[in-house]
N, C-alpha and C positions, 0 to 999 in steps of 0.2 A: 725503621718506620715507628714513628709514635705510637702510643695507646689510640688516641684519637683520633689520627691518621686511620688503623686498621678499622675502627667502629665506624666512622664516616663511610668507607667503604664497603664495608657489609651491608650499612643502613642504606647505602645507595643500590646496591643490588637487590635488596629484599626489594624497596620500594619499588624499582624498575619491573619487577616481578608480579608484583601488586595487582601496580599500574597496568599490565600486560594481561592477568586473569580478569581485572575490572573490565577493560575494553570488550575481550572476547566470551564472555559470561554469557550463556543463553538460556540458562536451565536452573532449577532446585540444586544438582551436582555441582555444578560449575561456579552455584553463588556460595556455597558450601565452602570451595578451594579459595574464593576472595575472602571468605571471611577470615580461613585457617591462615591465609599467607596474611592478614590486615592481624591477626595475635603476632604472628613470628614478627613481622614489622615493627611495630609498637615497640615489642622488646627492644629490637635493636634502637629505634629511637630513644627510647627512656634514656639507657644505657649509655648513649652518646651525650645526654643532658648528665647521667652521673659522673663522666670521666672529666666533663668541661668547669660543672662545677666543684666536684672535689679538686680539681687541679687548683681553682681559688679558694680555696682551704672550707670550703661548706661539708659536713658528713652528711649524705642522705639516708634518712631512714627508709626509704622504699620509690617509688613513680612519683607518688603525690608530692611529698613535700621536693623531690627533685626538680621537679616540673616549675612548682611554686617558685623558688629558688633563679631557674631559669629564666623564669615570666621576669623577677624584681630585677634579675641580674641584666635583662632586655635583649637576650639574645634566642627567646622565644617569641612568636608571636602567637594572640589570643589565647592565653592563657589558661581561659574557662573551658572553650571548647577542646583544648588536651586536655585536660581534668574530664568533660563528658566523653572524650576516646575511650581516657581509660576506664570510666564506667563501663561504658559498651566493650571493651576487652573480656571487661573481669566478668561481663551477662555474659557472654560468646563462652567462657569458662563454666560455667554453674549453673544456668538455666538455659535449657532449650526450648524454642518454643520454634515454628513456623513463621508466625504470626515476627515473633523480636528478632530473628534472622531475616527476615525481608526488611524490617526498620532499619538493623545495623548495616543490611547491604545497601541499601538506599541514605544513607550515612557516609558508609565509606565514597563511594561514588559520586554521592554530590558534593559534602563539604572535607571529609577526611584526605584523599588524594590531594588536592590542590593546598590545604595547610599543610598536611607534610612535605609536600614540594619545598612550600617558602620556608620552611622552617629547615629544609637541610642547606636550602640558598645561605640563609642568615646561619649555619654553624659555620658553613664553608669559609662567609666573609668574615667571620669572627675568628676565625684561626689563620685566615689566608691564605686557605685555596680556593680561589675564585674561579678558575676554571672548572669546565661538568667534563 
C-alpha cells in the first residue's frame, strides 16, 4: 500500500467518525468529542496534503504553507476556509473558552464537514481512487 493510500484511509475513518459525533451531539460533552475528533481529523487531512504534495517535489514547512501549496497545486478546494480550519484547530489547542467552542462547533457542522468531504473526493480523484 502506498504512503497515500494508508493516509487517505485513516483521513477517511477519522472523518467518518467526525461526521458520526456531529450528527449524534446533544450536549456541552458530546460537542466537546466533535471538536477533539474535528483536531485528530485536520491532522490527518493536512498530512494527506503533505505526502501529495512532497511526492511533487514541494518541502512543507508545517499545514499552512502545505495547504497553500495544495490550494495553487488545485487539488484543494477553497483554500482560505482550510487556512481558517486551521486557525480554529490551533484556538481548540491554546484557548478555551465556552463561548469559541460553540463558534468552532457550529464551524465544524455547518461549513467544515461538507469541505472536508469534497476535498477527500478531489484527493481520491487525483490519485485515482474514485471509489468511497
Amino acid at each position: 500500500m502506498r504512503p497515500i493510500d494508508y493516509a487517505i484511509d485513516r483521513l477517511q475513518k477519522a472523518y467518518a467518525q467526525l461526521k458520526d459525533a456531529v450528527e449524534r451531539a446533544v450536549d456541552d460533552l458530546d460537542r466537546d468529542g466533535v471538536i477533539q475528533r474535528f483536531e485528530f481529523t485536520f491532522e490527518a487531512f493536512w498530512k494527506c496534503v503533505k505526502i501529495l504534495v512532497e511526492h511533487e517535489g514541494f518541502t512543507c514547512q508545517g499545514p499552512r504553507s502545505c495547504i497553500k501549496e495544495g490550494a495553487r497545486r488545485g487539488y484543494l478546494s477553497d483554500g482560505q476556509t482550510l487556512l481558517d480550519m486551521l486557525e480554529d484547530k490551533n484556538r481548540t489547542l491554546h484557548v478555551y473558552s465556552e463561548a469559541a467552542a460553540q463558534e468552532i462547533f457550529e464551524r465544524i457542522k455547518e461549513v467544515y464537514i461538507g469541505l472536508l468531504g469534497d476535498n477527500i473526493k478531489r484527493f481520491k480523484d487525483y490519485i485515482g481512487l474514485n471509489s468511497d
